[in-house]
C-alpha positions as CSV (number, residue, x, y, z in Angstrom):
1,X,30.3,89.9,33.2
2,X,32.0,87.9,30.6
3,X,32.1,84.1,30.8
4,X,34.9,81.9,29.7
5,X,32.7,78.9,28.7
6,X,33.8,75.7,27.1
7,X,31.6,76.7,23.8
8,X,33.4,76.3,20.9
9,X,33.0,80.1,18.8
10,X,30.8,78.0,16.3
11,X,28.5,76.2,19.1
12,X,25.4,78.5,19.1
13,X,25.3,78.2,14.9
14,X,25.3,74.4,15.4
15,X,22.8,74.5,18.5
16,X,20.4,76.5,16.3
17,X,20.6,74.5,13.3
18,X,20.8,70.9,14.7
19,X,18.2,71.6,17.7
20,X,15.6,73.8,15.0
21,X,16.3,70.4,12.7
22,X,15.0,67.7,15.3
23,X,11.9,70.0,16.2
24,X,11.1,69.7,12.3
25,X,12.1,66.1,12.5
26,X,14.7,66.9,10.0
27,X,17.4,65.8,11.8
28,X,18.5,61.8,10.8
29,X,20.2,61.4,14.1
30,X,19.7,61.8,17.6
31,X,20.4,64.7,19.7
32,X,23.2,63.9,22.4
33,X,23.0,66.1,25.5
34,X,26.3,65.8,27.5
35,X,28.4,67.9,29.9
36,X,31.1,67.0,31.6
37,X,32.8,69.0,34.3
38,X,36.1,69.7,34.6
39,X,37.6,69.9,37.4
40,X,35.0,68.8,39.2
41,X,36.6,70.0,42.8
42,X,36.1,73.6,40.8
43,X,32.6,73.3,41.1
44,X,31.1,71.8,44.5
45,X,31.6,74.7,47.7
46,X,29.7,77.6,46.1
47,X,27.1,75.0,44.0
48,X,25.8,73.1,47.2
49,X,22.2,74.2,46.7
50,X,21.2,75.4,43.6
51,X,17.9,76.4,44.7
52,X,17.9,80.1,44.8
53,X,15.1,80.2,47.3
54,X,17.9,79.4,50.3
55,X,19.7,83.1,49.4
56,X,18.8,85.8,51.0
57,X,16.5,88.2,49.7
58,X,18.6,91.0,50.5
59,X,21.8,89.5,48.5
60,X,21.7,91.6,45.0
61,X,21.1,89.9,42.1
62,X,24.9,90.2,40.4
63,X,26.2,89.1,43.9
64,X,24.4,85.6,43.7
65,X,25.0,84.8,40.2
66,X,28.6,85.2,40.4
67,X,28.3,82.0,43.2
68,X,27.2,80.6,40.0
69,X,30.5,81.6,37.3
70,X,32.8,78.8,38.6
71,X,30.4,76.1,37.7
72,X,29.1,77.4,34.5
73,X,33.0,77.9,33.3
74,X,33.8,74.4,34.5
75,X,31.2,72.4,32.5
76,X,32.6,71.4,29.1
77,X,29.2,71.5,26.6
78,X,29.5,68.3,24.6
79,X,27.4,66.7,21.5
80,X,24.6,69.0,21.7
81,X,24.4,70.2,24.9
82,X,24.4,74.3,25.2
83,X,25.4,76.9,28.1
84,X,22.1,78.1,29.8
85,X,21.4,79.2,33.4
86,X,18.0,78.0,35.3
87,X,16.9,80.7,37.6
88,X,15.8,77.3,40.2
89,X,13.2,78.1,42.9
90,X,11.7,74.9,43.3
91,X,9.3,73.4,41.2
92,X,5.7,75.3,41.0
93,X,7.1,78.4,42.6
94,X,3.6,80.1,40.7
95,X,2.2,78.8,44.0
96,X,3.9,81.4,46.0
97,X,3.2,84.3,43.4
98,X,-0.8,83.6,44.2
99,X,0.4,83.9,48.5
100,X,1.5,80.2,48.7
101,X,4.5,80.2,51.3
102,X,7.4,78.9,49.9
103,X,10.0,76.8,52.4
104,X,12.9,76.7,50.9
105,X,15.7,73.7,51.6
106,X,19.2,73.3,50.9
107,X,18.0,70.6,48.5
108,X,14.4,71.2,47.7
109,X,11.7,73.3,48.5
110,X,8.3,72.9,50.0
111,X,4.9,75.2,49.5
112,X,2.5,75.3,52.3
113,X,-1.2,77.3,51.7
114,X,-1.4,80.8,52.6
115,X,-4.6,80.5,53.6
116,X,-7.2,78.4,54.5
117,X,-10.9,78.5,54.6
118,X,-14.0,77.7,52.4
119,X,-12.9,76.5,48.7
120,X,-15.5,79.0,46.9
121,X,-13.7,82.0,48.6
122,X,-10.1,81.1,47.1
123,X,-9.3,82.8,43.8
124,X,-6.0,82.7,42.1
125,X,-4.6,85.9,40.7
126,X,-0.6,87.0,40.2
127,X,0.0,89.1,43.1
128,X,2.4,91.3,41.5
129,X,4.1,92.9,44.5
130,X,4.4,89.6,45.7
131,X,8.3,89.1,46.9
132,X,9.0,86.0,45.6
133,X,7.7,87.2,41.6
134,X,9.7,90.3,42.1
135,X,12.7,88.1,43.2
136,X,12.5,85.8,40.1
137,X,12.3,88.9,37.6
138,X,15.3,90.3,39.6
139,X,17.1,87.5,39.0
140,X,16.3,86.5,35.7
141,X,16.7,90.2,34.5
142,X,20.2,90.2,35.8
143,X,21.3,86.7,34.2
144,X,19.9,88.2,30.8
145,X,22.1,91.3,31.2
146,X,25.2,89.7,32.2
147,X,24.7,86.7,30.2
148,X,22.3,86.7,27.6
149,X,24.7,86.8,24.7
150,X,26.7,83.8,26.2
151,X,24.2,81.8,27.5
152,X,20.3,80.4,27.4
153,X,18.6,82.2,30.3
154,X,16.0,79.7,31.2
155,X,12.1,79.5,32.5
156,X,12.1,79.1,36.3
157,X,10.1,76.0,37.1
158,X,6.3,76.8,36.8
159,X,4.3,74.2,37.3
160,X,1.3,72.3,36.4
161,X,-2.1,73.5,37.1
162,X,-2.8,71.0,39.4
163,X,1.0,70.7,41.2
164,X,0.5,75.0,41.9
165,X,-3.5,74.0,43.1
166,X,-2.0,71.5,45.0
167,X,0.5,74.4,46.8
168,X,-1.8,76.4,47.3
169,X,-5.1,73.8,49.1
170,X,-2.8,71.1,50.0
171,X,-2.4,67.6,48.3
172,X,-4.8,65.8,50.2
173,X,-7.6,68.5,50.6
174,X,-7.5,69.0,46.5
175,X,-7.8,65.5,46.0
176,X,-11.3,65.5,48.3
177,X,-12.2,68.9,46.5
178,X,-12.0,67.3,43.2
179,X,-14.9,64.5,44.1
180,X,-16.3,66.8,46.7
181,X,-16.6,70.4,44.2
182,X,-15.9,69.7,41.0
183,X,-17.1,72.6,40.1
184,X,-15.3,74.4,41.9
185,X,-11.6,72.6,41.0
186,X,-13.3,73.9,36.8
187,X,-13.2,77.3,37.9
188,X,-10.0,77.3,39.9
189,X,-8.4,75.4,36.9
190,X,-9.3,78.0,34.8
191,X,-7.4,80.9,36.7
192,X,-4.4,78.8,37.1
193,X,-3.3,78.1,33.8
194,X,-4.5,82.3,33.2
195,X,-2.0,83.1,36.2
196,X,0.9,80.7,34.4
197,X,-0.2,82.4,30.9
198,X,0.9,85.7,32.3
199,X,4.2,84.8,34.3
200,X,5.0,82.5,30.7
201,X,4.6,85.9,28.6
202,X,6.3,88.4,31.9
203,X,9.4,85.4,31.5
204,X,9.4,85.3,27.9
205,X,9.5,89.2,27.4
206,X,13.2,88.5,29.3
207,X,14.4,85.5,28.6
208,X,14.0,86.2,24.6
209,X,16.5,88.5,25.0
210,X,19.1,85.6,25.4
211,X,20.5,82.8,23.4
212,X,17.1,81.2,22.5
213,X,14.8,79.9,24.8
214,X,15.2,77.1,27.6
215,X,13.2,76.4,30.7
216,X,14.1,73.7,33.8
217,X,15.1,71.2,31.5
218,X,17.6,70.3,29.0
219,X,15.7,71.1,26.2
220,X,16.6,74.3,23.4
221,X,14.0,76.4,21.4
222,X,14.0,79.4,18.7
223,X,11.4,80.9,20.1
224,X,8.3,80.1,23.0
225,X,9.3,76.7,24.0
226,X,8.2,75.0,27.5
227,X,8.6,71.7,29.5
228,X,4.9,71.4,31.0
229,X,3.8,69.0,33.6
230,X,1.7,67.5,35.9
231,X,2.8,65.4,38.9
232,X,-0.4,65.3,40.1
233,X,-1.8,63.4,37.7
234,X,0.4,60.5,39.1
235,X,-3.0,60.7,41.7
236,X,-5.7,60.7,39.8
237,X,-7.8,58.5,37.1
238,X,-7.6,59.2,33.4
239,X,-11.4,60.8,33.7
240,X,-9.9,63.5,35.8
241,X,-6.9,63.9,34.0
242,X,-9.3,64.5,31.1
243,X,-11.4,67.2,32.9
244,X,-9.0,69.0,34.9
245,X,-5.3,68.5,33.1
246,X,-5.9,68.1,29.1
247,X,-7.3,71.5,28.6
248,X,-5.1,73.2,30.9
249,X,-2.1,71.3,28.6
250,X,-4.1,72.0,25.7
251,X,-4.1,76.0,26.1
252,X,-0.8,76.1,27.0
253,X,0.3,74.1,23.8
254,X,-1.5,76.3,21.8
255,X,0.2,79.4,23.3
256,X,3.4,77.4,22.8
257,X,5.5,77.2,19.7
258,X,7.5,74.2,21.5
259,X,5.5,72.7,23.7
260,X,6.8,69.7,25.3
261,X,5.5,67.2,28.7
262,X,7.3,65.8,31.5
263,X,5.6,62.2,31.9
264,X,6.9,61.4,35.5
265,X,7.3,58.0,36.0
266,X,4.7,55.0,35.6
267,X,1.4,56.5,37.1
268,X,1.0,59.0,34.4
269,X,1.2,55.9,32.1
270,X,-2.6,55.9,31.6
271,X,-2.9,60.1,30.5
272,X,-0.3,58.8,27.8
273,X,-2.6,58.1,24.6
274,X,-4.9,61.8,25.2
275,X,-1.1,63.1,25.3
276,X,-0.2,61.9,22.3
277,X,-3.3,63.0,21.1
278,X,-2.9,66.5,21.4
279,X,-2.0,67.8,18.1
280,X,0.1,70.7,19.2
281,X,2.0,68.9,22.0
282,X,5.7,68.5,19.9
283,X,7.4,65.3,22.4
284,X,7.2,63.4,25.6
285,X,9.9,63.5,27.9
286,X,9.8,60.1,29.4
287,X,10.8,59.6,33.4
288,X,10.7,56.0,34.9
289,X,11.1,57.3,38.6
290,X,12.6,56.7,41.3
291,X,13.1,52.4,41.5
292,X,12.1,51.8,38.1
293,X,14.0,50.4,35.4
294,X,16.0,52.9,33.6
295,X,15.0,54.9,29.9
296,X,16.8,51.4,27.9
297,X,14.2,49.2,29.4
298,X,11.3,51.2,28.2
299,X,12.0,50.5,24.4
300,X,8.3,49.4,23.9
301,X,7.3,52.8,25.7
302,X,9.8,55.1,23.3
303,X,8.9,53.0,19.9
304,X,5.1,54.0,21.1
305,X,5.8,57.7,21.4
306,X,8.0,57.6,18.2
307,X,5.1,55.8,16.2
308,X,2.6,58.3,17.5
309,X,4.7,60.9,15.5
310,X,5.8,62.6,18.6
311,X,9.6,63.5,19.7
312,X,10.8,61.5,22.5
313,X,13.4,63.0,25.4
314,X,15.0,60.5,27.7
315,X,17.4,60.3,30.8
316,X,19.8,57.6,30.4
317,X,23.5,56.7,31.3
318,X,26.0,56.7,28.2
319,X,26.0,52.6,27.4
320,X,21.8,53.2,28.2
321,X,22.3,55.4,25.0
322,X,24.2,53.2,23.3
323,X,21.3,50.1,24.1
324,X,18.7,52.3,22.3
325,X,20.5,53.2,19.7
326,X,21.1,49.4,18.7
327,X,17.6,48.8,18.5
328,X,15.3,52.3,17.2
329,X,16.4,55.1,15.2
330,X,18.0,57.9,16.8
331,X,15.3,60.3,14.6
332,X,13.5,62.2,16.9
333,X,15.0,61.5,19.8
334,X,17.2,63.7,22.5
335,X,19.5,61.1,24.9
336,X,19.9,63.6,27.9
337,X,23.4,61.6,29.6
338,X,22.9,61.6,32.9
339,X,25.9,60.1,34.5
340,X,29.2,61.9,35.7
341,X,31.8,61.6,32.8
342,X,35.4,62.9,32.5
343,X,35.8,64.9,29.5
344,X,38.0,62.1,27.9
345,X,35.0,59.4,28.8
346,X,32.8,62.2,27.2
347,X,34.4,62.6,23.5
348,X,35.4,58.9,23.7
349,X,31.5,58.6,24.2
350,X,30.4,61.1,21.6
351,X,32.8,59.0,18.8
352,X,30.8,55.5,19.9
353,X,27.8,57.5,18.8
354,X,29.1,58.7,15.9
355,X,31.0,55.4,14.7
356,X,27.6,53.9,15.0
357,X,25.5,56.2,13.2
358,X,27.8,55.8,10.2
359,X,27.2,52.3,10.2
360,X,23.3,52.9,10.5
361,X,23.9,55.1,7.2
């Protein structure tokens, strides 16, 4: 199943050198990560929910990614974005592979427990026969046999510790079983991040097969690379990040090559200096949320992250890139565009940036 991308023959040598540069903070410029899809009309019946979740189970694997072709042969990959494929079931789908049930809508899905009952009873294993883990290695498989010399078969959306915790109890009861069994959260903790150890390794033994290694966001690899997270740490004080979150981040760095975070909006602010102090976390990617200013008004925030010695990843519109640029280095940086551009607002983009790097020179 062949694609006709919008890669130039060279793309995948430049995407290897220039993305392998940045992680060694090699590279003197910024990464730009920009597509631009064209024509857009190609692109919207068949893509209205990306969540894979809404198919049904008993649609085969090579029938539902070619839903997917039109779109991935409409994007045009510019600066240094590359062609990968995200195998979406909704974030912290690890839930469901412990007996979480997953509710999946056109644009989101929803976890609800499995089960009930007395928190000393629940313990969190892989159930390997579980549908929903057989139906993410079905798909994945497939997308790496199809397209795994064409394109970056990426991580389906894991989780944090505490966000697949939170699937499985319920937000509100694992917020009163942290103050109310700590003890209890420890040991749960523990068998979470060993349950997203082995679905990492399971993933990794298929997704290495492809064009080097990608996971729910925008963000290349050589080898084990991973966006982590925690929304649930937007609820809870720096002591219990501390305790429950750092040491699940910790182990998961460690088992990392690339390990990056996914600081969600101004709450996690506080968990932001024991971030940057854990030595083999590699950058922040930095989210204002929903109503807050956007990436360019958070220049104290990036400088902060830069100076720690960390890489910086940020969301921002193409003259939002353009404002950060004016006033820090692009070293270290990724600018993930995040506005609709035609392909000739794209390259007239792309030349801004590089006009203005010369001039930095």
């Amino acid at each position: 199943m062949s694609l006709n991308l919008n890669f130039p023959e060279s793309g995948w040598e430049s995407t290897i050198l220039n993305w392998s540069a940045w992680w060694a903070s090699e590279l003197e410029r910024a990464l730009v990560i920009l597509e631009c899809i064209e024509p857009p009309d190609e692109v919207a019946p068949h893509y209205a929910s990306t969540f894979l979740g809404n198919y049904a189970p008993e649609i085969p694997a090579d029938e539902l990614l070619d839903l997917f072709v039109p779109r991935l042969e409409a994007v045009h990959y510019l600066g240094d974005a590359f062609p990968r494929f995200w195998p979406n079931f909704g974030p912290g789908i690890v839930a469901a592979f412990a007996g979480a049930r997953l509710h999946a809508f056109q644009d989101t899905t929803w976890f609800s427990p499995g089960s009930g009952g007395v928190i000393s009873k629940l313990h969190i294993s892989l159930l390997v026969d579980n549908p929903w883990w057989q139906r993410v290695k079905a798909i994945t498989m497939a997308a790496v046999e199809h397209w795994g010399d064409q394109l970056s078969i990426g991580f389906t959306d894991l989780g944090g510790n505490l966000d697949i915790l939170a699937h499985l109890r319920g937000t509100e009861q694992l917020l009163l079983d942290m103050v109310d069994y700590p003890e209890q959260i420890d040991r749960l903790v523990h068998e979470t991040i060993q349950l997203w150890l082995e679905c990492y390794e399971a993933l990794y033994a298929l997704t290495s097969l492809g064009c080097g290694i990608t996971c729910w966001g925008p963000c290349w690899s050589p080898r084990r690379g991973y966006l982590l997270q925690s929304d649930f740490s937007y609820m809870i004080s720096p002591h219990m990040f501390e305790r429950y979150v750092l040491p699940d981040l910790s182990a998961c760095c460690e088992a990392l090559d690339y390990a990056f975070y996914h600081l969600d909006g101004k709450g996690q602010l506080p968990h932001l200096d024991m971030l940057l102090g854990l030595e083999h976390l590699r950058g922040i990617q930095w989210v204002p949320g929903d109503g807050q200013p956007q990436a360019e008004h958070w220049l104290p925030l990036i400088k902060r992250i830069r100076q720690s010695g960390k890489l910086c990843q940020v969301y921002v519109s193409a003259q939002g890139a353009l404002s950060i640029l004016r006033e820090i280095n692009g070293k270290g940086l990724a600018l993930v565009i995040n506005e609709t551009l035609t392909l000739e607002q794209g390259k007239a983009f792309l030349n801004e940036i590089r006009l203005m790097e010369k001039d930095h020179l």
